[in-house]
N, C-alpha and C positions, 0 to 999 in steps of 0.2 A: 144812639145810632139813628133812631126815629127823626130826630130833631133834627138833626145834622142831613139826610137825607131832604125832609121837606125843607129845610135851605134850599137846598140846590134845587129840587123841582120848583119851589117858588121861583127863584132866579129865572131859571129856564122857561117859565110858564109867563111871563110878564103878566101877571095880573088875568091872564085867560086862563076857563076852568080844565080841570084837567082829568080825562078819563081814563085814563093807564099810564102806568109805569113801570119802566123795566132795569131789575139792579144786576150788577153782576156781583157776586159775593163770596171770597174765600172761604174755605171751610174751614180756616183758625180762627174767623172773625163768629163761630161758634153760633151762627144764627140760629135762633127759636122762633118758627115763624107765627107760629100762636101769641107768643109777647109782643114782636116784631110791629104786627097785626091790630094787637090791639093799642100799643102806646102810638103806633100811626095815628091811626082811626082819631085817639083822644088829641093830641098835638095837631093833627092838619083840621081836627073839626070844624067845620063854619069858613075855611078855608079857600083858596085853589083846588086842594088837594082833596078836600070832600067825599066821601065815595068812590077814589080811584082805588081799580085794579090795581094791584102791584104784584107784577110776575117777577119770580126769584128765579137766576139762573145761576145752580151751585157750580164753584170754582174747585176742583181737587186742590193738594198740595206738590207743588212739582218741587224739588230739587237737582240743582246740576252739582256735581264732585269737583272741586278745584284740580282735582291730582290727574283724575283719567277721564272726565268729562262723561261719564256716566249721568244718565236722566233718568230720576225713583218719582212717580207717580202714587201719594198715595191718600191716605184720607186724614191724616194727623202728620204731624211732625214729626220726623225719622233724626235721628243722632250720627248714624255712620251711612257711608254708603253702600249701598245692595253689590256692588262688583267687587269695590277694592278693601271696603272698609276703611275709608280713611274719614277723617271728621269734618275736614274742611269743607263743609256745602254751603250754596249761595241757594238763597230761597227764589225762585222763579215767578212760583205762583203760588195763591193760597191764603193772602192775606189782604185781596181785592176787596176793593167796597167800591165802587163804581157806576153810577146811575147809566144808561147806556143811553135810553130815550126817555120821551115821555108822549104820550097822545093827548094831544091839546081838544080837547070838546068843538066841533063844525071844521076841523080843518083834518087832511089828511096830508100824507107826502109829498111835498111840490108848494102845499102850500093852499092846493084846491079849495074850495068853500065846498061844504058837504050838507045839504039839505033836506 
């Protein structure tokens, strides 16, 4: 997951350094941010990505009910639905992996030079 992340901030980052970054991340994608943290850290080393911040923003698990359109909120994976009990649920949210930003080192929003 590390690897696959600093893909995309490299992309994003065109070759400028990069001082934060911000994931959205489902709670089935089971993050450990201790691991997370450190195979970053080894994978971006010498990098873009060098010493960035990376703030985690956790994603609950949403499901909707096919039958009565019922919305269950929860932290794992549910089988039936909390109203009717039926099985047919469409997962909504929860299985996000999504880099949202990132802050490029001398620029801020807009694009400004920051000195």
């Amino acid at each position: 997951m590390a690897a696959a992340v600093l893909e995309a901030v490299e992309a994003r980052a065109a070759g400028r350094p990069v001082q934060a970054l911000r994931l959205r991340v489902g709670a089935l994608q089971r993050l450990d941010r201790d691991v997370f943290d450190q195979a970053f850290a080894l994978v971006g080393g010498g990098g873009v990505a060098d010493g960035a911040h990376v703030d985690v923003v956790e994603v609950a698990v949403e499901l909707r009910c096919r039958d009565c359109d019922h919305h269950t909120v929860a932290d794992e994976l549910v089988t039936a639905c909390g109203s009717c009990g039926a099985h047919d649920l469409e997962l909504v949210h929860g299985d996000d992996l999504v880099l949202e930003s990132i802050t490029v080192a001398g620029l801020v929003a807009g694009g400004q030079e920051v000195r």
